[in-house]
C-alpha positions, -999 to +999 in steps of 0.1 A: -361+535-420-337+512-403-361+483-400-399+485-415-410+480-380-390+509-366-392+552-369-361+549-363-342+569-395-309+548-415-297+583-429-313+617-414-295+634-442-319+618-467-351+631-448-374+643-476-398+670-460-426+677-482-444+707-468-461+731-440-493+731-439-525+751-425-542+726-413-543+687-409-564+683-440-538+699-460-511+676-443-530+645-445-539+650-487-499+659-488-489+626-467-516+601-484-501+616-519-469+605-509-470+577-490-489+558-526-459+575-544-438+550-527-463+522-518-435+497-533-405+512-511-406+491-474-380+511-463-397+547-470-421+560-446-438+592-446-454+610-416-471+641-405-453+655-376-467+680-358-441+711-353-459+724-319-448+687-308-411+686-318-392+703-291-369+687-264-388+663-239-357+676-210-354+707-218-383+733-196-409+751-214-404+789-216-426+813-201-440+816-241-441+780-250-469+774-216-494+799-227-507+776-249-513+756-220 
């Protein structure tokens, strides 16, 4: 991270993904394995991101992306 305070990435090349997972459980046991992996580390975050939720805030659904509405 830029800042400890921030999500805001210093090097997006350096991103270390750890997994998919089938359920939050999964993800959460994943990220709280990590995370104390690099308890020391102010500068090195880990978070579960939610892939349904990463898609462009301006761009408009498509007709497939709304029928999980």
């Amino acid at each position: 991270m830029t800042d400890p305070s921030s999500t805001e990435f210093r090097d997006t090349d350096e991103i270390d993904i750890v997994g998919i997972y089938p359920n939050y459980a999964a993800a959460y046991d994943a990220w709280k394995s990590k995370a104390q992996q690099t308890v020391d580390n102010a500068h090195m975050r880990y978070f579960i991101a939610h892939l349904h939720r990463l898609h462009d805030e301006e761009k408009h659904d498509t007709d497939t992306e709304r029928l999980g509405d």
